[in-house]
N, C-alpha and C positions, 0 to 999 in steps of 0.2 A: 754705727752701733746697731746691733741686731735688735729688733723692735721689740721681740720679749723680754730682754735684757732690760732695757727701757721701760720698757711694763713693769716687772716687777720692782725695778729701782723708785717706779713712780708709787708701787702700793708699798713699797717702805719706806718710804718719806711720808707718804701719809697715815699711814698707820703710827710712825714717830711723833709726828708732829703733830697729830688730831686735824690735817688738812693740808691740801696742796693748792697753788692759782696757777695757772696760765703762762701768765708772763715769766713767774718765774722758773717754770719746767720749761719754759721757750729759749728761757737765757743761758739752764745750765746742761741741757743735750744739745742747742746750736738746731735747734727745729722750728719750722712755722708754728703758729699757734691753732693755725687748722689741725696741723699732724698731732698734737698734744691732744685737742678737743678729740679725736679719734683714738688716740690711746685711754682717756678717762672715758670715751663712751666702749671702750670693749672689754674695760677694766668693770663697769657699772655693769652689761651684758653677762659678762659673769658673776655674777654679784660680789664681789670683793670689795667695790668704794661706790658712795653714791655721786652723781652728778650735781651742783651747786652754781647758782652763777658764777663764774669768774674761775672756776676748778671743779674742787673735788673734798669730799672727808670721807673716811674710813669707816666700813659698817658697825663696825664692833667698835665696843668703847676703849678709847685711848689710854694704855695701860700707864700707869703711876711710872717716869724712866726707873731701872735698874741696870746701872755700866754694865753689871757682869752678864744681862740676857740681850745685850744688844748687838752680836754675831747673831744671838738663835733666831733673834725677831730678823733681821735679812736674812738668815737661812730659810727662815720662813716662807719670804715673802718669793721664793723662788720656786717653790710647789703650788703648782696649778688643778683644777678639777682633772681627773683623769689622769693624773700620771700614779705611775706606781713607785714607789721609795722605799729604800733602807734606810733605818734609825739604830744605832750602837751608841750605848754611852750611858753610863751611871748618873751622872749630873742634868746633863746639858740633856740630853735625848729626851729625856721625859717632859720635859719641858718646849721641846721643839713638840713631840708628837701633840701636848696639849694646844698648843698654837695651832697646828693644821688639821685637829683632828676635828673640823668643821669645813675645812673643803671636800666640794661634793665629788662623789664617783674616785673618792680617793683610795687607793692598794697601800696599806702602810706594813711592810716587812720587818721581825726584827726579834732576836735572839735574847732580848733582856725583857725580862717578866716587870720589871719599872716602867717599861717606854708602855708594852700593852697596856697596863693599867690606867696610863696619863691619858687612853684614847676614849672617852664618852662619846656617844651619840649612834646614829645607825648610818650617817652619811660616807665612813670609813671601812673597807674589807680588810680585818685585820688577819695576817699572819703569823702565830708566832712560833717560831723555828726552833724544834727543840734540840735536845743532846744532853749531854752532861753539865749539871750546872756547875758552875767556876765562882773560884774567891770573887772575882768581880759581880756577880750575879747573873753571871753572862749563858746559856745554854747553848753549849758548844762543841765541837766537837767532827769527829768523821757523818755523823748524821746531819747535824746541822749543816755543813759543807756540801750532803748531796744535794741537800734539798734546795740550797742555794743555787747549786749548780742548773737546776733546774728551770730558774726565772729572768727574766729580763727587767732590769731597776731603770727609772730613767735617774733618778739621782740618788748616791746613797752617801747618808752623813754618817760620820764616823767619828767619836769623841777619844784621842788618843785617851792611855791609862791601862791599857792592858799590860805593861810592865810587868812580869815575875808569870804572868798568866798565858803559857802559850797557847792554849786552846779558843783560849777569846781571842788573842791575837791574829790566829789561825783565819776562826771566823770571821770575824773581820778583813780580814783580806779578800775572803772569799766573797762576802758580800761586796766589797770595792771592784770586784771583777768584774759582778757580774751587771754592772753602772756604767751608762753613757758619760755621765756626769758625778763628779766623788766631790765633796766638801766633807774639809775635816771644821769641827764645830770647837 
């Protein structure tokens, strides 16, 4: 397993669960417990989880479950300080960009005037992609397309629903291209 992978699956279990141990992130990636203690101290290094005897808990307070946010909180947990990201999506977006919009040196891209809004604080550069706006609330368009054309995403989420609306669809696409890595949310 690729060790960021593993990283982030560690700060989504603990963010889940309000904490992680040892033994048991030893038992379910098939790793020493050394290698774990160096995943929760580079995971604590970035400040994401603090260090505990025996594991790990989550900086931020452990959110009340809801089934329906439990894609976005592991989409979540897969954006790191410094990557740059695309967010699309009426529902679901707004709610991912509020969960990440606290990791630092973060680039958050994204054509719907909902997702900007859900980003507070100064730790995020936000961009937001204009064009025509669309029944979806999406601003889209041949503008919005260049400007995408323009950037390099390391992930971009993408909330299907642009149905009936080819210009969010359009953009959308566009922003999927231009992602190392695409999750539809």
């Amino acid at each position: 397993m690729i060790i960021e992978v593993r990283r982030a699956e560690i700060l989504a279990a603990a963010r889940q669960r309000g904490g992680v141990g040892l033994r048991e992130l030893s038992r379910r990636f098939h790793v020493s417990i050394p290698t774990i203690r160096r995943d929760l101290s580079a995971l604590a290094e970035r400040g994401l989880l603090r260090r505990v005897h025996g594991g790990a808990v989550p900086l931020t307070p452990v959110p009340v479950p809801d089934p329906a946010l439990g894609d976005v909180r592991a989409a979540a947990a897969l954006v790191e300080p410094g990557m740059a990201i695309g967010i699309s999506g009426r529902r679901l977006g707004p709610r991912l960009a509020a969960l990440v919009a606290g990791v630092p040196a973060l680039t958050l891209v994204t054509p719907m005037l909902a997702v900007a809004r859900a980003v507070r604080g100064d730790t995020v550069t936000l961009l937001l992609v204009g064009g025509v706006r669309t029944p979806t609330g999406s601003h889209a368009g041949p503008l919005a397309e260049q400007t995408l054309r323009g950037l390099h995403l390391d992930i971009a989420f993408v909330e299907p629903g642009t149905a009936g609306d080819e210009l969010a669809a359009a953009t959308d696409r566009a922003m999927l291209r231009r992602a190392r890595r695409r999750i539809s949310l």
